[in-house]
N, C-alpha and C positions, 0 to 999 in steps of 0.2 A: 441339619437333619432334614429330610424328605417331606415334604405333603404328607399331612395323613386326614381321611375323610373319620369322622367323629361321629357317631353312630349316636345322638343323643334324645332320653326321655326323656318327655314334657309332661305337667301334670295329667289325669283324666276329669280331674274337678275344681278340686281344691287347689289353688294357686301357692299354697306355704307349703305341698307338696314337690316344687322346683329346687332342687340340690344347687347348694354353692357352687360346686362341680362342674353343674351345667349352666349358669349363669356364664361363670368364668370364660369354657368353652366357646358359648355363642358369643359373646363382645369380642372373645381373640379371634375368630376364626377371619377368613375374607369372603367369606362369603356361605349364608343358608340357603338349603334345598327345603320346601316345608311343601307338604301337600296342599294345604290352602293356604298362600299365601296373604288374604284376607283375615282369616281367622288369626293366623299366627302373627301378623301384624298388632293385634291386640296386644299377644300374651309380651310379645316383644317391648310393646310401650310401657307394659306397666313393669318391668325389671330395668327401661331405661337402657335396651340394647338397639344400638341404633347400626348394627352389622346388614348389608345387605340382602334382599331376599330372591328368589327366585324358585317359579312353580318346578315341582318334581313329582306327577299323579299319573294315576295308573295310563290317564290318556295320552299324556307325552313322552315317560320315563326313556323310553325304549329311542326315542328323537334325544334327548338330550342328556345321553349318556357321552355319547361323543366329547359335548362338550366341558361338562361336566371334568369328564378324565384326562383333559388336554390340561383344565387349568389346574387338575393336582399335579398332572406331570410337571408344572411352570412355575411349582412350589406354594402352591394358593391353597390353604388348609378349606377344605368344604367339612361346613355341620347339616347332618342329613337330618328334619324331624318329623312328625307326622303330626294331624291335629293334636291327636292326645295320647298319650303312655308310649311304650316303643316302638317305633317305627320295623316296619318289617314283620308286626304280631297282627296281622291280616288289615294292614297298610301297605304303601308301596314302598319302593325301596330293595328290595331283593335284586335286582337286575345291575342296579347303580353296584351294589355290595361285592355282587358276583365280577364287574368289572373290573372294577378297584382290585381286587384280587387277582384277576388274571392279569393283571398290569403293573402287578407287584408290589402296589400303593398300600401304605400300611390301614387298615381301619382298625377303632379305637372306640368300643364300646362308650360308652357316661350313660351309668344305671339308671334306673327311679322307677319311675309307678309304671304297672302292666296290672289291667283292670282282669287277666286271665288268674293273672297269682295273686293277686288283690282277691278277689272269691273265693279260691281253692285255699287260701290262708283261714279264711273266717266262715267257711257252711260246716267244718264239721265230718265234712266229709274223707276217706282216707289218701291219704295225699304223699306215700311212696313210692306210686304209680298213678301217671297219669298222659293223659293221651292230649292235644290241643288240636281241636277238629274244625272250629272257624265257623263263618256261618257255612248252614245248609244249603241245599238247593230250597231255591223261592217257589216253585211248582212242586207241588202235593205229591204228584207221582214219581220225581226224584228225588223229591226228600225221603217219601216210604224207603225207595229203593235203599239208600244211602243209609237210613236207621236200622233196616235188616242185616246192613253189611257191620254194622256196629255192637249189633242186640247179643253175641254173645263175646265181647270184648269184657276180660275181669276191671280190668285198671279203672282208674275214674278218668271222665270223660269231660272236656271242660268245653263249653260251646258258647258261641256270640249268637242274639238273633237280635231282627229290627222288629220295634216293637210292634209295629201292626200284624205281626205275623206270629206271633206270641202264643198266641192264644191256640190256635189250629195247628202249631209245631208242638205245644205241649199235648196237645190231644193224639195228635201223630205218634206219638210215643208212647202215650198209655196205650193206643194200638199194638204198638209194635215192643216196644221192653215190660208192660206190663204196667196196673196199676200202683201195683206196691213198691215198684223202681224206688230209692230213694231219690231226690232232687235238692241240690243248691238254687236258691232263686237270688241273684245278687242284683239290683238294680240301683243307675244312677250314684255308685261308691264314689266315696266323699264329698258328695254332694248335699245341699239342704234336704232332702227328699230321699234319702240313701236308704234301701230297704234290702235288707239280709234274713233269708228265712232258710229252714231246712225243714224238710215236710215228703210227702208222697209225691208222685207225679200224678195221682188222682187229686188230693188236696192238693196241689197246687193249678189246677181246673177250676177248683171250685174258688180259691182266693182271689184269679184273676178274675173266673166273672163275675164276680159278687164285687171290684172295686178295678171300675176300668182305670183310674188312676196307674192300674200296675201294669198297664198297655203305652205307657209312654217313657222315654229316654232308655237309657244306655243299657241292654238286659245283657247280665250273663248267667249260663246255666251251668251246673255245677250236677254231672251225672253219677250216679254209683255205676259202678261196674256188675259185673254178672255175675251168680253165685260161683263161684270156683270150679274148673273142671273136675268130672269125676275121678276121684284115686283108683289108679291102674298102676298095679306092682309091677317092677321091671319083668318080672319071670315071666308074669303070665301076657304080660305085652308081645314077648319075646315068641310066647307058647304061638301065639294067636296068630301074628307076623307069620312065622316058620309054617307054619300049617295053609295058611293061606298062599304064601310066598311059592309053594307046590304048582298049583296052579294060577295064578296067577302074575300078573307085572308088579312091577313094584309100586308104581303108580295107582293101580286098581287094590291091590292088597292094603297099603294105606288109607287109599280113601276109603276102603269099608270097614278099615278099624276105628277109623275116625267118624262114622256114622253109627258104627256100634255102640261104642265107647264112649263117646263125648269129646276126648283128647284133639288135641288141635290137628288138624294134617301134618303139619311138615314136620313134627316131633315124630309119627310114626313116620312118616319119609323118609327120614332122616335113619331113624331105626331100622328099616327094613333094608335102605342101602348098606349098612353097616352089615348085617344079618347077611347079607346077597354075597359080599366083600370078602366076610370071613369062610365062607362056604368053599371059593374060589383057591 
């Protein structure tokens, strides 16, 4: 059988959180990619995996993919991991994956913890739609930008922030989605210190600053979605469309249904090229 690079999560906290699985994986393999390989040294010691390691972070990936992919070509199984939970869930990794694939090399998932679904499991919040948006931008003025492009997304919204930034991102948002937004606050999961709340994005303002304790380690946020666009019946969609569609593009006729209405653009887009189609 062929090389295959093994795609493997590592705990986010809690260390009895590592799968047989992936124990197995990392002792067979010849060789780990781990973004710090200091850290990962550690977690290595105390499972008594003594496979070799080697750096693979945002600042080199792109240099040593090369080589990387020579030595699955030579039959040399690579385990790819990150510090903590899945590697490639706004860690590095993505590039390396993407090679591997254009080079026909099989990759090979080994599950476990992801501190995004780790959250989205336990705030409460609805979770047959959702979006994974990573962190934001670190400057105020493209993060506003970036939460207006968001503000009327339905799904839920699952986001990373560093915690020094905590604070003035949740406020950003009662800005921009409103105080009564619902919010997930999940911080530091399975850890000593592991805090799960479901609250407003006003009360959770006021949590943080009343206990700066909730401005340090691992935050993730847990968004509700937007009230649901407004019901707009096919007919009268259709009425609206055709009427407008007279004079105007299709392009302009949708987007001013979509500013009348609520409805997303490219559903009336969509519709009104249909409309244009069947006319012809």
């Amino acid at each position: 059988m062929s090389a295959q690079l093994f795609v493997v999560a590592t705990p986010i906290g809690h260390l009895d959180d590592m799968t047989f699985r992936s124990i197995d994986v990392l002792k067979s393999v010849s060789l780990i990619a781990a973004e710090d390989t200091r850290q990962s040294a550690q977690l290595l010691k105390h499972y008594n995996i003594a496979t070799p390691l080697t750096a693979c972070h945002d600042h080199n990936e792109s240099n040593k993919i090369n080589i990387l992919i020579e030595k699955l070509k030579n039959g040399d199984n690579i385990a790819l991991i990150s510090d903590a939970g899945t590697p490639l869930i706004s860690d590095p990794g993505f590039k390396l994956v993407r090679a591997a694939q254009e080079n026909g090399i099989r990759v090979t998932p080994v599950p476990g913890a992801c501190a995004a679904i780790a959250a989205l499991s336990a705030v409460g919040l609805p979770s047959d739609r959702f979006s994974f948006e990573g962190f934001l931008p670190s400057k105020q003025s493209q993060r506003l930008i970036h939460l207006e492009r968001l503000k009327h997304e339905t799904q839920t919204m699952i986001i990373y922030e560093a915690p020094h930034r905590i604070l003035e991102c949740v406020k950003d948002m009662v800005q921009v989605f409103g105080a009564d937004r619902p919010v997930g606050f999940a911080r530091e999961i399975t850890k000593t210190f592991e805090t799960i709340k479901k609250m407003t994005l006003e009360q959770l303002v006021e949590f943080i600053e009343n206990d700066h304790n909730q401005q340090k380690g691992e935050i993730v946020l847990v968004i509700g979605g937007a009230a649901e666009e407004k019901d707009l019946s096919q007919e009268k969609l259709d009425q609206l469309l055709t009427r407008l569609l007279q004079d105007l593009s299709v392009k302009a006729a949708s987007q001013l249904v979509a500013d009348l209405t609520g409805i997303k653009k490219k559903i009336a887009y969509q519709r009104a090229l249909e409309l244009t189609e069947n006319k012809q």
